[in-house]
C-alpha positions as CSV (number, residue, x, y, z in Angstrom):
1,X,27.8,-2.5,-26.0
2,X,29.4,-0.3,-23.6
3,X,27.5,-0.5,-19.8
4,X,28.7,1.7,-17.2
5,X,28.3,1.7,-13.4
6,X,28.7,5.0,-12.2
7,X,28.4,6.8,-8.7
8,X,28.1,10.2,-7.6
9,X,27.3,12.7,-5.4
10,X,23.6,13.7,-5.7
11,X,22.7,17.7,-4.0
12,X,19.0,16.7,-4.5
13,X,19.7,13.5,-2.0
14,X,23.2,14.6,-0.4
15,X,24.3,11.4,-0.6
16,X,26.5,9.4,-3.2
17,X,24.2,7.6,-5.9
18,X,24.6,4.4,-8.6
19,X,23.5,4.3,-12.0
20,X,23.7,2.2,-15.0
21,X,24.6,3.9,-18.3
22,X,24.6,1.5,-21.9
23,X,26.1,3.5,-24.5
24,X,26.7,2.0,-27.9
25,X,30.3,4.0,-28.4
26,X,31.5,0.0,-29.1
27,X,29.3,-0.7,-31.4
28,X,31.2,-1.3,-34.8
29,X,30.3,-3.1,-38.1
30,X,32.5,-4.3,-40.9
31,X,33.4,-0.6,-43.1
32,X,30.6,0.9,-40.9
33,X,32.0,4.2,-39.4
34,X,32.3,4.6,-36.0
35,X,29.1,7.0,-34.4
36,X,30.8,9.7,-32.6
37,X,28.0,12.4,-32.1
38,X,25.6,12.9,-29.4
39,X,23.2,9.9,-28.4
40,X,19.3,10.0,-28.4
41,X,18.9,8.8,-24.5
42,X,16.1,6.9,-22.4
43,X,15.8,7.8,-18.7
44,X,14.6,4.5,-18.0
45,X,13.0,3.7,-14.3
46,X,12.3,1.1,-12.1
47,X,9.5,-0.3,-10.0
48,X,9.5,-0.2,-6.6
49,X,11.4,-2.6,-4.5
50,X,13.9,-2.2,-7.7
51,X,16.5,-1.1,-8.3
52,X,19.2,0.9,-11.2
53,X,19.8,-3.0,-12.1
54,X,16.3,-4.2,-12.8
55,X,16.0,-2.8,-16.5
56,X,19.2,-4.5,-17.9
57,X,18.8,-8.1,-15.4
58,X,14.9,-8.5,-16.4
59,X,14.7,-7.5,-20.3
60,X,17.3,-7.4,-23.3
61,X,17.0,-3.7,-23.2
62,X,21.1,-3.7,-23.6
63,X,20.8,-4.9,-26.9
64,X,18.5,-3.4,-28.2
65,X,19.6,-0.1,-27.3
66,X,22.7,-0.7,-29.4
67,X,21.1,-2.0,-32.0
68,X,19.2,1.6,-32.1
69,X,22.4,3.5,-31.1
70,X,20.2,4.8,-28.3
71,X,22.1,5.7,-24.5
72,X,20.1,4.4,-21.6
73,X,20.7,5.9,-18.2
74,X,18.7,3.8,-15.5
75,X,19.3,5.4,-11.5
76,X,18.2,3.8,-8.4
77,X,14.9,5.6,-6.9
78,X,14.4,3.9,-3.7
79,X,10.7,3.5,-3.5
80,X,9.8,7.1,-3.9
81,X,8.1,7.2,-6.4
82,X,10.3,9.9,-7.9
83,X,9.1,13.0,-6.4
84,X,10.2,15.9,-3.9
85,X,8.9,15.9,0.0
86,X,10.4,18.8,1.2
87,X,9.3,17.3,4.7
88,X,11.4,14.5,4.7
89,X,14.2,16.4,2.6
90,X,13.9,13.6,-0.2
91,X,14.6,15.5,-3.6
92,X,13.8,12.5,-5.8
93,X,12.0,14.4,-8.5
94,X,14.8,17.0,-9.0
95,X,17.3,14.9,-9.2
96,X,15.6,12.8,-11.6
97,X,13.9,15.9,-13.6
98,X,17.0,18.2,-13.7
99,X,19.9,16.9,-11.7
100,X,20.4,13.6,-13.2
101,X,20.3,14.7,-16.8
102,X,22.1,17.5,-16.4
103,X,25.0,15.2,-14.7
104,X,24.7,12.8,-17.8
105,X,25.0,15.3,-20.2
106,X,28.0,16.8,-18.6
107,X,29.9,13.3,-18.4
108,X,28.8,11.5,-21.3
109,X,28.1,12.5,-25.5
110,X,24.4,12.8,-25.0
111,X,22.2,14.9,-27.2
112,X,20.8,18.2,-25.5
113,X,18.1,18.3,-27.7
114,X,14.8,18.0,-26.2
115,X,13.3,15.9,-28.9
116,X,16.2,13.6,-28.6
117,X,15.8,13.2,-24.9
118,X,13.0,10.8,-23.3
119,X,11.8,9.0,-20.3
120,X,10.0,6.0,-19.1
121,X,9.8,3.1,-16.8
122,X,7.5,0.9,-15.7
123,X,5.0,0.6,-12.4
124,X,6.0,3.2,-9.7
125,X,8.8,4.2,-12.1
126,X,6.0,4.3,-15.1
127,X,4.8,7.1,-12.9
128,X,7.8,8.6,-12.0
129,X,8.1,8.9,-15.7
130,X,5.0,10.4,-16.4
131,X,5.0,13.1,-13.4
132,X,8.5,14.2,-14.2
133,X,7.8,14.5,-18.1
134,X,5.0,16.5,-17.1
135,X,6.7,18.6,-14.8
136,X,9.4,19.4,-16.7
137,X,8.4,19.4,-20.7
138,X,11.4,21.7,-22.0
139,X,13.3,18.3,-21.1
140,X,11.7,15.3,-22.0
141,X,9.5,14.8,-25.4
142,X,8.4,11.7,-25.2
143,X,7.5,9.3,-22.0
144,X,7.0,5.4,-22.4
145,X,5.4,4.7,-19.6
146,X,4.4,0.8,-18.5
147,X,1.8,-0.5,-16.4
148,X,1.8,2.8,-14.6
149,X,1.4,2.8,-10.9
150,X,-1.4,5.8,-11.0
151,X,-2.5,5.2,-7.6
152,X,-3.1,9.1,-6.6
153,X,-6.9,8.8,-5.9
154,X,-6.1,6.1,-3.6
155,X,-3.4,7.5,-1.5
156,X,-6.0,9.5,1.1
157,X,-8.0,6.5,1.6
158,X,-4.8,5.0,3.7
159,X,-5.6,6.0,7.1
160,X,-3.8,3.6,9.4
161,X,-0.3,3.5,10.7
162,X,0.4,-0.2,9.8
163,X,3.2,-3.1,9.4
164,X,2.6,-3.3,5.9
165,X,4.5,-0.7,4.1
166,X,1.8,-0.6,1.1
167,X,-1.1,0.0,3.4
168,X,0.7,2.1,6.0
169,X,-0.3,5.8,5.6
170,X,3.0,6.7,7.1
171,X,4.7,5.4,4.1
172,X,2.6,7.5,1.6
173,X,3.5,10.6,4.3
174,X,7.1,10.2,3.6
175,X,6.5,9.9,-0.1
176,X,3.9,12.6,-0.6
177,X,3.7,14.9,2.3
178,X,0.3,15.9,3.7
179,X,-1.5,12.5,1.6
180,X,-5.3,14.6,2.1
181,X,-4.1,17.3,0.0
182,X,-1.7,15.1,-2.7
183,X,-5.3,14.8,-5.2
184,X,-4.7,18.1,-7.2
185,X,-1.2,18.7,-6.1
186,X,2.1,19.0,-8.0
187,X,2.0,15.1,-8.0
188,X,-0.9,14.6,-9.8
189,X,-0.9,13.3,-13.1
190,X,-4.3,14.7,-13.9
191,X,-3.5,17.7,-12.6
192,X,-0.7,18.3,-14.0
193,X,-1.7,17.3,-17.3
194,X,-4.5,19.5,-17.1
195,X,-2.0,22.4,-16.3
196,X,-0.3,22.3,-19.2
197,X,-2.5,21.3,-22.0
198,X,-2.8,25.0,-23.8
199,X,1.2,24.5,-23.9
200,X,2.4,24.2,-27.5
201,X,5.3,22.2,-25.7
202,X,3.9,19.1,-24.3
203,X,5.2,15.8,-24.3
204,X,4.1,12.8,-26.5
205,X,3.3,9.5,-24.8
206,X,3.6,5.7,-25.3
207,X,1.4,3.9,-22.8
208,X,0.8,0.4,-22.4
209,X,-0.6,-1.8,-19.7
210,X,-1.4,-5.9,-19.4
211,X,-4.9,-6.7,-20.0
212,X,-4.3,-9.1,-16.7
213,X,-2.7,-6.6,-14.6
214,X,-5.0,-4.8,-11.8
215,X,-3.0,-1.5,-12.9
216,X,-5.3,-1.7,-16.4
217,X,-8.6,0.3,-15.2
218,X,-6.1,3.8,-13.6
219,X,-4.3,3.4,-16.9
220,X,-6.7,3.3,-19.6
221,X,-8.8,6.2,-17.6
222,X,-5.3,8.3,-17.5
223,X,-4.9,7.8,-21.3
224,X,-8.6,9.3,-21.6
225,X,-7.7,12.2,-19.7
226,X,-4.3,12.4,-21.9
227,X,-6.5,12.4,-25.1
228,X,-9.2,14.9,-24.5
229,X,-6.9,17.3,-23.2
230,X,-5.2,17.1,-26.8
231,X,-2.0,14.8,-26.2
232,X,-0.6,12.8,-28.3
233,X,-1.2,9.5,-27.2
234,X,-0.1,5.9,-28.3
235,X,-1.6,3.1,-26.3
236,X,-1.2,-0.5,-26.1
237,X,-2.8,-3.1,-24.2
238,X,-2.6,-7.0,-25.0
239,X,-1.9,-10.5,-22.8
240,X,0.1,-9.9,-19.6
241,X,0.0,-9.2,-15.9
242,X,2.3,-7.2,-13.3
243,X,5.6,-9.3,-14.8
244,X,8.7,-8.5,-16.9
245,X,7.6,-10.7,-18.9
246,X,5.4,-8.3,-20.6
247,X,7.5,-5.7,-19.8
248,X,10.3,-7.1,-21.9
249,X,7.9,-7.2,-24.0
250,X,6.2,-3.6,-24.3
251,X,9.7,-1.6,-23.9
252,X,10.6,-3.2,-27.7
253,X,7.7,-2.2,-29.0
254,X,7.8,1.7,-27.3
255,X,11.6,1.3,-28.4
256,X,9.9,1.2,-32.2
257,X,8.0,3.9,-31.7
258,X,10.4,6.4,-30.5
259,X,12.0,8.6,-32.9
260,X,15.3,6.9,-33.3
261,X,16.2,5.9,-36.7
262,X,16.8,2.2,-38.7
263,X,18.0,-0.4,-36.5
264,X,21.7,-1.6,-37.2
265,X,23.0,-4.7,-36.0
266,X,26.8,-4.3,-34.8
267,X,29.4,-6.9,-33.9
268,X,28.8,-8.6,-31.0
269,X,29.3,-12.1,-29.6
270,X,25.1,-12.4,-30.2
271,X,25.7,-11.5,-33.4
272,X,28.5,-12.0,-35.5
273,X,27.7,-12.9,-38.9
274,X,28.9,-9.9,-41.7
């Protein structure tokens, strides 16, 4: 399994940018042909305080992407929460909506096929997945999406400047803009999912959420709103809290239900039997 570390130059930041890239161009069996065309690929997102790193140091997505033939492109977000503030000049949600695929595509032989290209994450990025999906369905057809951080309704209710980043309403400012007006706006999930619901180009959704987590009550209401607006919706909820256990977990099983084909072992020094 092939994992890149690339930088570049991001026009949605202005500022050079890292990302982690596992492609399976290595992957080789024993009188197996080579895969040379264009990969299925996962935008895969972190939580916040995280990083491009998190998804390969704290689950065995590498593997299991190969053994799927599926390209994973994981950036760093900051804690943004992936989305524009045109305030603060932070372009988060174009460069991971249009920029950073269309980068990906240009340097590396992934499919440009809208059913072959997805996105997910899990916690702030599990929204970040979600939002952008929403926002830009010609894209992305499918969204796997774990223990979501779908904390709109509660952003307005911060009204103090305080020393703890999560309460402070300054940092929700510098996400969001003007936080009073953010339920209904272009950050919404429910609003945005409402927007498009009479599209006949929406994208399907794998949601799942620990039964332990304090996440589980905004997710399952979220996956209401998904289903009587007429989305497709596949939710899971079992054991777990706000841990990679789970997630390491959850991200196999939305890795099954993606449309990606048999799983093939290759070669591989966790794997090396014929």
């Amino acid at each position: 399994m092939a994992i890149i570390q690339c930088n570049f130059v991001s026009s949605s930041l202005m500022r050079s940018v890292p990302i982690h890239v596992i492609l399976p161009t290595d992957k080789f069996a024993p009188g197996a042909a080579v895969r040379e065309k264009p990969f299925k690929t996962l935008y895969l997102l972190h939580g916040i305080l995280g990083n491009y790193t998190d998804w390969v140091n704290g689950t065995r997505i590498q593997r299991w992407a190969e053994d799927r033939d599926l390209a994973v492109v994981m950036p760093s977000g900051d804690n943004s929460f992936y989305v524009d503030n045109k305030k603060s000049g932070n372009f988060y949600g174009n460069f991971i909506g249009k920029e950073l695929v269309e980068f990906t595509r240009r340097t590396f032989p992934l499919s440009r096929k809208r059913e072959d290209t997805f996105i997910g994450g899990l916690s702030m990025g599990g929204y970040g997945s979600i939002v952008n999906a929403l926002q830009h369905p010609e894209t992305f057809g499918a969204v796997c999406a774990l223990s979501s951080a779908l904390i709109i309704p509660e952003v307005p209710t911060h009204t103090e400047y305080t020393d703890n980043p999560f309460t402070n309403r300054g940092y929700y400012e510098a996400i969001f803009g003007d936080i009073d007006q953010v339920v209904g706006g272009p950050n919404d999930p429910d609003a945005l999912a409402e927007q498009l619901k009479e599209s006949p180009v929406k994208p399907k959704f794998f949601m799942a959420c620990g039964t332990e987590d304090n996440l589980i009550h905004p997710n399952r209401a979220f996956r209401d709103h998904l289903q009587s607006l007429g989305y497709d919706v596949t939710w899971l909820e079992g054991p777990g809290a706000h841990e990679w256990d789970f997630w390491d977990t959850y991200i196999h099983k939305a890795l099954d239900w993606l449309p990606l084909g048999d799983v093939k072992q290759g070669i591989s020094s966790g794997h090396i039997s014929a």
